[in-house]
TORKOL-898544 format. One line per 8 residues: their letters; for each residue z, x, y negated of C-alpha. Coordinates in steps of 0.001 Angstrom, whole numbers, plus 500000, padded with zeros to 6 digits. Last residue first. Layout:
BEGIN
A = Z,X,Y; ...
END
This chain:
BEGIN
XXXXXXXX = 182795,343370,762460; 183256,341696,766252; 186636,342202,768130; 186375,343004,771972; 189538,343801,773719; 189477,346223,777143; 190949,344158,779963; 186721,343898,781831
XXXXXXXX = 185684,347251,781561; 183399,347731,778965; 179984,348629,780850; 179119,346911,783647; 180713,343633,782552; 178370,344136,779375; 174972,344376,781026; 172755,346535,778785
XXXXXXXX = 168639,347259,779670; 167742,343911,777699; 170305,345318,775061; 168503,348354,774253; 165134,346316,773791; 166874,344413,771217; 167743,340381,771046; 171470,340777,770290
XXXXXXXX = 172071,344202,768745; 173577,346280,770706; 176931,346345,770008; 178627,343336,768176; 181595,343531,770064; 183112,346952,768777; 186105,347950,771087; 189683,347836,770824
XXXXXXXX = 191750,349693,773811; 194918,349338,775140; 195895,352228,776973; 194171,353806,780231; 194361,357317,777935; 191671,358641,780283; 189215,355721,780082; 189801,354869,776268
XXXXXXXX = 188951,358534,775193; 185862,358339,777503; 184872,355374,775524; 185076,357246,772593; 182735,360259,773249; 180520,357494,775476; 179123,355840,771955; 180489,353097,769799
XXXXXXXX = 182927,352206,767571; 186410,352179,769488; 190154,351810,767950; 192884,353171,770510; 195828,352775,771629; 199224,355119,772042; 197446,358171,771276; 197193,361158,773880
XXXXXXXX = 193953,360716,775303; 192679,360320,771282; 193952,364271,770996; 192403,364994,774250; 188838,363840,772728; 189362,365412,769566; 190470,368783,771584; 187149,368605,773429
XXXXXXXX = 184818,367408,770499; 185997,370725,768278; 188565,370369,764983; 187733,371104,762024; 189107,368361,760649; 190974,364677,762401; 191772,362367,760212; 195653,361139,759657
XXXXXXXX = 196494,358015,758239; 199916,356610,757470; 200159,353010,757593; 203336,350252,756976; 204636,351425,753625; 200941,353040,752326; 199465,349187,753231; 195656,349610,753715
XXXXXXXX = 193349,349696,751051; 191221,352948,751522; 190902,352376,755474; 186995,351893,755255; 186672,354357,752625; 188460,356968,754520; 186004,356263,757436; 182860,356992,755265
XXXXXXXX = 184323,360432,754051; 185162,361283,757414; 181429,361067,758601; 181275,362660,762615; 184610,360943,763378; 188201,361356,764458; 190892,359150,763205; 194446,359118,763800
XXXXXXXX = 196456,356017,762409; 200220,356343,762576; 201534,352618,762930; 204723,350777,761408; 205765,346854,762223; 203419,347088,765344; 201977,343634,767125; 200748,342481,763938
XXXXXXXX = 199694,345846,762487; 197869,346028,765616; 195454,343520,765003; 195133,344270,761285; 193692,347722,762265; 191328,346170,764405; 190344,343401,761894; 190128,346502,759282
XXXXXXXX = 187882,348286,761775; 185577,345660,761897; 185210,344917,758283; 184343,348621,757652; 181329,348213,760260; 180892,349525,763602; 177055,351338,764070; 174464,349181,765640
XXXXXXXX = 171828,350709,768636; 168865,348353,768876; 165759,350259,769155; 164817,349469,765826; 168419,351180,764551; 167642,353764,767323; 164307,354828,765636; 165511,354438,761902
XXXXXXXX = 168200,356987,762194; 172229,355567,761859; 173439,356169,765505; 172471,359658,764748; 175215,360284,762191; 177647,357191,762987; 180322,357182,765953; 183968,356395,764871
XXXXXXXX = 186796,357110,767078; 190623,355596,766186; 193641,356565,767690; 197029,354429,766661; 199811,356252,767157; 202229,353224,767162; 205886,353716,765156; 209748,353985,765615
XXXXXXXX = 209670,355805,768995; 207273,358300,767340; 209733,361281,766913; 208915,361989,763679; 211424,359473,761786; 209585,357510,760096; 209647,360150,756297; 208505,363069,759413
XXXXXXXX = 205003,360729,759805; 203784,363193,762771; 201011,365394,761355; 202387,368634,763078; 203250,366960,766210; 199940,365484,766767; 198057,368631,766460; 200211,370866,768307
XXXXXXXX = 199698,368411,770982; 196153,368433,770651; 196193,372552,770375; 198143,372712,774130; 195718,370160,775411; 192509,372303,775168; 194301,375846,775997; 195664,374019,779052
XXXXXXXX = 191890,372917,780211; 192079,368803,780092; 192258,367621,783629; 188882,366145,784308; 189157,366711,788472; 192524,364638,789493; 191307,361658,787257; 188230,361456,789377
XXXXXXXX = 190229,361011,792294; 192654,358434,791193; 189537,356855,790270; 187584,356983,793320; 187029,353252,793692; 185893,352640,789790; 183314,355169,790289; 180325,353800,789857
XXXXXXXX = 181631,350531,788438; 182591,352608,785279; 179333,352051,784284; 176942,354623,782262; 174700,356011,785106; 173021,358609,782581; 169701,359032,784706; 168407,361588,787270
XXXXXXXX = 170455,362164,790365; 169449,364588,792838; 170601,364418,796520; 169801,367635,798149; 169683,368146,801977; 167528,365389,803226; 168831,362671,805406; 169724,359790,803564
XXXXXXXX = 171439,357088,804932; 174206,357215,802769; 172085,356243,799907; 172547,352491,799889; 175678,352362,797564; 173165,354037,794743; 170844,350836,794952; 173165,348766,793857
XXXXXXXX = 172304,350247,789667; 175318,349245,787240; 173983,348511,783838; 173967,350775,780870; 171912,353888,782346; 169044,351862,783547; 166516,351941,786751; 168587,355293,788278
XXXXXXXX = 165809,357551,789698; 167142,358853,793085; 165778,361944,793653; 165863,363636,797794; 165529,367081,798141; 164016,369440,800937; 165287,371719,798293; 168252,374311,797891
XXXXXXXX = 165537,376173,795552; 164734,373329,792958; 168557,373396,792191; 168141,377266,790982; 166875,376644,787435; 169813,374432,786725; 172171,376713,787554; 174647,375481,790143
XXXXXXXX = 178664,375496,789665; 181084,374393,792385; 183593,371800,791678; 187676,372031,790551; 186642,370988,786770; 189332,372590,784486; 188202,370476,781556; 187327,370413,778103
XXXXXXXX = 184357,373539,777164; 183915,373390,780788; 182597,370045,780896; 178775,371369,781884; 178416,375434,781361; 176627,375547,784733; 175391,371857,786498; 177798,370596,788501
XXXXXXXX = 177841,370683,792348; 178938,367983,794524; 179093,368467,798493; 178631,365687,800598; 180266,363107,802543; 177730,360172,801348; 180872,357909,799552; 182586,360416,797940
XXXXXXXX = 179426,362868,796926; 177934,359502,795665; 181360,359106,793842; 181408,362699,792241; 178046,362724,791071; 178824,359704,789158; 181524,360774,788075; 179545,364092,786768
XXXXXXXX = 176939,361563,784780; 179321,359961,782664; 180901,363419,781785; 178396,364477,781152; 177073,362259,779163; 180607,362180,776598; 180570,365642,776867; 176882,366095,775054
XXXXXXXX = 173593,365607,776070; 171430,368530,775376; 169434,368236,779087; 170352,368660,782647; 168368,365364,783122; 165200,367333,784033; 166873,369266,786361; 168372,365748,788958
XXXXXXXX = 171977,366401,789113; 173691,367392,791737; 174451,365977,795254; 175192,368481,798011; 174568,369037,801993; 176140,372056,803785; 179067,370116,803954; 182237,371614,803538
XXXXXXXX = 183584,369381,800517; 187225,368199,802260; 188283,371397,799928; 188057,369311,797055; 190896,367003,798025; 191258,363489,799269; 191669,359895,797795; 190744,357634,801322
XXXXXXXX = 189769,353598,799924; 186392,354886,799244; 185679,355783,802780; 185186,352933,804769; 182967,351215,801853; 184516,348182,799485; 184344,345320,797758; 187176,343907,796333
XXXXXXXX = 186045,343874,792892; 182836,342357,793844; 180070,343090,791043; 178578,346548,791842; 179148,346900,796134; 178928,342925,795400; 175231,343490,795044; 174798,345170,798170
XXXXXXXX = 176465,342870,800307; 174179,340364,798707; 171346,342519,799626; 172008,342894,803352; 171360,346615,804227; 168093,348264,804555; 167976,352222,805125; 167067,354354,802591
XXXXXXXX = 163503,354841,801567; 162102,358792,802227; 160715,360886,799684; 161797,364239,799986; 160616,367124,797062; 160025,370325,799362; 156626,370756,797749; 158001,370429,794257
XXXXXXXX = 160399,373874,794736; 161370,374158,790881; 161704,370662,789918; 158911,368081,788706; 159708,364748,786982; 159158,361812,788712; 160336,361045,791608; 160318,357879,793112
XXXXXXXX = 163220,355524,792073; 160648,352564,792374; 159297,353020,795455; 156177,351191,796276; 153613,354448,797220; 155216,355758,800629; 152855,357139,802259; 151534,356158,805782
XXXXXXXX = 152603,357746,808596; 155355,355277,810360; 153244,352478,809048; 149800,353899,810420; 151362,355039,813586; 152755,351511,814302; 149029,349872,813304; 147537,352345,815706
XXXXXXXX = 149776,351354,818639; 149750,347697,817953; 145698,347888,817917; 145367,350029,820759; 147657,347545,822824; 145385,344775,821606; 142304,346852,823068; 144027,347404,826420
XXXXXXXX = 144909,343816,826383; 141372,342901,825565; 139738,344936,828211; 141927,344287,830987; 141737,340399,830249; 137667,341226,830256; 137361,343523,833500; 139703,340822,834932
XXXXXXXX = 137125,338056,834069; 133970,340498,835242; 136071,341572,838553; 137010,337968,839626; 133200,336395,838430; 132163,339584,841064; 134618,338645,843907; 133913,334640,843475
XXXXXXXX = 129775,335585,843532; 130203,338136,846800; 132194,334752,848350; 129424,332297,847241; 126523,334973,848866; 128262,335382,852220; 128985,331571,852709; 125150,331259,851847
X = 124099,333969,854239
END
């Protein structure tokens, strides 16, 4: 009986301990699997390129993170000049865009802004379209006023309709933002961009590319040239290969209103473009001055003592932003105030290029959100006023 009663007591100690390890790994398993479904479910509420204006079509509105990659490799993707994806190396045509995904941009960023913008914004839709393999579609009536743009059209109240869309929220429009390398990964079928992504380092590895699609439209270049060649200095010659054509651009008007003074946007001063001036008069013994602006009468004060034997100054009238834009493309170097207008100018003309140093002003709110090297490239010449 006692032999019987110690072995019934090892069997039931057996079954209560393995009752318990059962019970515990069965409850730990329950615990993994709820916590997995819990992060796999849960929303997403950290994301700081969430979306945050409404489109047509809300509901479909994607919000998904992109996949990680290492974030020094990401960094370089805006700093390393050698960096590079797979496919950025590859120039190819439009009709490579068959994808039945695009990238557009975001509705509530299809605003007033003018070519300069838009321009800004469109290479960047262009390199994400580059490096994700999608279609890019330009807002209607955008750069058509200048350019022959070979890219589908989209009206802007009709993007909310080609949702399940994905908005990436760009942190600041004068810095370069990594976190547009990282959106290969995602899945949904729009990819709206919302923001002004002013840095060249966007699209610095589809240039040849981007240069292919803003062709000037023939009527636009055809009335530049006729420009130039009408006001050529005919007592030099006429034939320019006895004098620079200087191009100047000269941003004031809204650059001068209280709010963006405090703000920190600066306008180039007289004394700035008469050291730019000066430093091509060194380097040219005779130079043809264009300049367009928004105040003429300002700019002709700024230039009112220069040497009449070695300067002859031509300003731009009448004229709309798309043929004073192709007229500064065709100038042998160019004078820069501020603003994208101009620096556009300098982009397309690839010729030297003067720019105003002492933009924004030091200690401003617009110049914590500005990082130079993303901005002026890098062999452009900064003189201060």
């Amino acid at each position: 009986m006692a032999i019987v009663s110690r072995s019934r007591r090892k069997k039931t100690c057996f079954l209560i301990f393995a009752s318990f390890v059962f019970g515990v790994a069965l409850s730990g398993l329950g615990i993994s699997t709820v916590f997995k479904i819990a992060n796999r479910t849960a929303p997403v509420n950290n994301m700081s390129d969430r979306f945050r204006h409404p489109v047509e079509a809300k509901e479909n509105v994607v919000y998904e993170t992109p996949s990680p990659v290492d974030l020094p490799s990401l960094w370089n993707a805006c700093d390393d000049d050698h960096y590079s994806y797979d496919r950025w190396s590859k120039p190819h045509d439009n009709d490579e865009y068959t994808s039945s995904k695009y990238v557009t941009i975001n509705p509530p960023s299809i605003d007033d802004r003018r070519l300069g913008n838009q321009m800004f914004d469109f290479a960047a839709v262009l390199a994400v379209a580059d490096y994700t393999r999608r279609q890019p579609l330009l807002p209607r009536g955008w750069l058509d006023d200048a350019f022959d743009v070979p890219v589908k059209r989209v009206d802007r109240d009709l993007i909310g309709t080609l949702c399940p869309c994905y908005v990436f929220e760009e942190r600041s429009g004068l810095r370069c933002d990594a976190r547009v390398f990282n959106l290969r990964s995602i899945s949904a079928a729009g990819l709206l961009l919302n923001g002004y992504f002013q840095s060249f380092k966007y699209f610095r590895r589809i240039e040849r590319h981007l240069r292919r699609h803003l062709k000037f439209r023939g009527d636009v270049k055809a009335v530049a040239e006729k420009f130039l060649t009408d006001h050529r200095p005919t007592e030099w010659g006429g034939d320019g290969s006895n004098y620079a054509t200087i191009g100047v651009h000269a941003r004031r008007g809204d650059m001068l209103r209280p709010h963006l003074r405090q703000y920190g946007y600066t306008t180039a001063t007289k004394q700035y473009f008469r050291r730019a001036l000066r430093y091509f008069a060194e380097r040219h013994p005779r130079i043809h001055l264009i300049v367009a602006s928004d105040d003429l009468t300002w700019m002709k004060s700024s230039f009112e003592d220069t040497d009449d034997q070695q300067v002859r100054l031509t300003f731009s009238t009448g004229n709309p932003a798309a043929v004073d834009l192709a007229i500064l493309t065709l100038c042998d170097a160019l004078i820069l105030s501020t603003g994208t207008f101009g620096w556009w100018a300098a982009w397309l003309s690839n010729v030297t290029t003067v720019y105003f140093k002492d933009w924004p002003q030091p200690g401003s709110r617009l110049e914590n959100n500005f990082r130079k090297e993303d901005y002026y490239p890098s062999h452009w010449i900064a003189i201060s006023g």
